[in-house]
N, C-alpha and C positions, 0 to 999 in steps of 0.2 A: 865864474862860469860853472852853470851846473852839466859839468861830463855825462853824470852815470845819467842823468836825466835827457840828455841831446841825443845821446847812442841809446837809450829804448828805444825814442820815439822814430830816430833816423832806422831802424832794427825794423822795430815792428811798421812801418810806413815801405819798407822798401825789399823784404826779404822775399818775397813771393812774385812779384814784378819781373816780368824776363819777355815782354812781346812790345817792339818797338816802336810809334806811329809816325805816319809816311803824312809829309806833307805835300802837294802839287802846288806850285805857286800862279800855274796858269788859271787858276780856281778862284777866284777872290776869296770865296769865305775858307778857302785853305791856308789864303796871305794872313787872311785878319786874324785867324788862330794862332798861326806859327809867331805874328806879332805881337801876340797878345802874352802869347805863353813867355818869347823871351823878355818881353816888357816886365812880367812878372817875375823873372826868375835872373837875375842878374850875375849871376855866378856859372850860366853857363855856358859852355866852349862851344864855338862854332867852325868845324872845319870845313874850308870850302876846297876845291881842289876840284872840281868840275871840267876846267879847260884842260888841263894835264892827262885828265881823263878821255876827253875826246879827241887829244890829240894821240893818246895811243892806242883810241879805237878805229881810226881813219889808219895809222901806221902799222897795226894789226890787217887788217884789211887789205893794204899793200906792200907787202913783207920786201918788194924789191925796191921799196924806197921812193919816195919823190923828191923834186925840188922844192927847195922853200916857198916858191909863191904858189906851186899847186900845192903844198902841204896846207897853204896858208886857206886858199879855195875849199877846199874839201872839209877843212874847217870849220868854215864859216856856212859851207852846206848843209853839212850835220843841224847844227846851231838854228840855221833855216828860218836868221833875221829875227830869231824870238832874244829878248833878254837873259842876259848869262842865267839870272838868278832863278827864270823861269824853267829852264832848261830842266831836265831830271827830273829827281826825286828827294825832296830834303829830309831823311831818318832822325828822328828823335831818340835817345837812349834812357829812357829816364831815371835808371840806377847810376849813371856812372855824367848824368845830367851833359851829354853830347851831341849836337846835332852835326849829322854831316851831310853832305851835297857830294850826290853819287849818280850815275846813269839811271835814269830806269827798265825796270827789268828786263827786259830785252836782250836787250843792248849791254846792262850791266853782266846776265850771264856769259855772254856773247864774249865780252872781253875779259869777264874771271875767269873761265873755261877754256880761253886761248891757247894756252902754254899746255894743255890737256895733249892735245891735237899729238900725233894720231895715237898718242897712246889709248886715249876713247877719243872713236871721230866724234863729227855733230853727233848723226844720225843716231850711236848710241848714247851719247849725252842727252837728244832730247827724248832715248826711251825711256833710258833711268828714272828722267824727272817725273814721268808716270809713275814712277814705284815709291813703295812706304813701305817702311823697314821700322822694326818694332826691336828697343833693348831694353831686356830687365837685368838692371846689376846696372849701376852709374860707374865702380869702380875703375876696374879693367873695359866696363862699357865705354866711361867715358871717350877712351881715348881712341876706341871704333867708331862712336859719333863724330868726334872731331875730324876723324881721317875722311870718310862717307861725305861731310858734309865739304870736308875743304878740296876733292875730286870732283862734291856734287854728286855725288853717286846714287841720289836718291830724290823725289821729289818730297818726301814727310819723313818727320822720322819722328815716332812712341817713346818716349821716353821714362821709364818705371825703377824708382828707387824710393824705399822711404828712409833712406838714413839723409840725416844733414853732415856736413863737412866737419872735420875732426882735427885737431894739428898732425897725428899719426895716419891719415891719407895721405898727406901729403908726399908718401915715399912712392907714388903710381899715380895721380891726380897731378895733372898739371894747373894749378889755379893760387890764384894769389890772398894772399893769408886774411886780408879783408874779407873774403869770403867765409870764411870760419862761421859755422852755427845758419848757414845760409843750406837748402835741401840742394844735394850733389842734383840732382835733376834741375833745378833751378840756374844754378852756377854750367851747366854744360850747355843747355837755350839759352841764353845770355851770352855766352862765348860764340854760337853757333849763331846768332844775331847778328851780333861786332864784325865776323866774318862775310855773311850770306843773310840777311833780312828776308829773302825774299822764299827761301827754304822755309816750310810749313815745320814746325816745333808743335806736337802736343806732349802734356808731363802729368805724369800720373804720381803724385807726392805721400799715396797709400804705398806704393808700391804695385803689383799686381795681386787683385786680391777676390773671393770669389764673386762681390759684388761690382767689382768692373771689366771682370777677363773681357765679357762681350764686348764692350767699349773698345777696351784696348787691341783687340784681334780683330774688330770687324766694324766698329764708328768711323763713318766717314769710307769708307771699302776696306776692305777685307788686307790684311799684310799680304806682301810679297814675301818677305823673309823676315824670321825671327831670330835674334841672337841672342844667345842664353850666357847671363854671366851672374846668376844670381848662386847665391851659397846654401838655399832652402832645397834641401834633396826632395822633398814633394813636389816645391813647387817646379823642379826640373821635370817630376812626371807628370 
């Protein structure tokens, strides 16, 4: 088996890849695709766990508990006679070649955002998700992304780094060593994916630079907030 020659190709085919696609199976030509892809692709994991999930969004919803045949009812309302399979959202991962079966968005924030309560009610959870928050520096950024995105605390988040991952990152970068030589902006939308799909990721792999500041401060609206973690003393003024 030719190694060095499997790992360019698996390298260069997959290092840049970090936005994940949503299949609906109520859609026909969304079934034929998602059958298509894993007909083709035999190696990859399919986690479903869909019911466990709407049994703890109906449970969530009645925090004082029900009996078993109303839990069973309320179940089977949600569901609302459509097929398990059609049910949700089915996420593809394509780096890490994973599909899962998850709520759709709604309903998926609804019940990722649960346990928030009241430390942020709805009402500021769904202003947040109006907001886009812009970090330059993946380093110590990283791990403000990850927090931001795993509270939700934002609806997009700018992503600006041009270093790729290093083994000597790894003393403040939470990421696993397969990532190595992969853009730190790359590896922390990918993680932010796995997490939250449905949170908006854009990655700037220049870093911030004079030919995209506009982009990165004002494409797509204008930042709420900027957080500065980059090492360039210009580029902090």
């Amino acid at each position: 088996i030719d190694l060095m020659n499997m790992s360019e190709n698996s390298t260069n085919s997959q290092r840049e890849i970090y936005t994940p696609e949503f299949f609906r199976l109520s859609r026909s030509s969304s079934k034929l695709s998602l059958d298509e892809l894993v007909s083709q692709n035999p190696h990859i994991v399919i986690h479903d766990e869909i019911h466990s999930q709407v049994k703890e969004l109906v449970l969530s919803r009645y925090p004082k508990g029900l009996e078993q045949n109303e839990l069973d009812e309320k179940i089977a309302s949600v569901f609302g006679g459509k097929p398990t399979n059609e049910y949700g959202v089915w996420v593809y991962y394509p780096w890490s070649r994973v599909i899962v079966h998850i709520l759709d968005e709604s309903e998926f924030i609804e019940l990722r955002t649960n346990r928030n309560q009241n430390k942020i009610t709805v009402e500021e959870r769904d202003l947040l998700s109006t907001k886009s928050i812009g970090i330059i520096g993946l380093s110590v950024g990283q791990s403000i992304a990850m927090t931001l995105a795993m509270e939700r605390g934002c609806g997009e988040l700018r992503l600006a780094d041009f270093d790729k991952l290093e083994l000597s990152n790894l003393n403040r970068i939470r990421t696993p060593l397969y990532n190595l030589g992969i853009y730190k902006v790359v590896a922390t939308a990918r993680e932010i994916a796995e997490i939250d799909p449905f949170i908006k990721v854009k990655i700037f792999t220049d870093g911030v630079t004079p030919e995209n500041i506009s982009e990165f401060m004002l494409g797509g609206g204008k930042l709420d907030i900027l957080v500065d973690e980059c090492d360039g003393l210009d580029m902090k003024i």
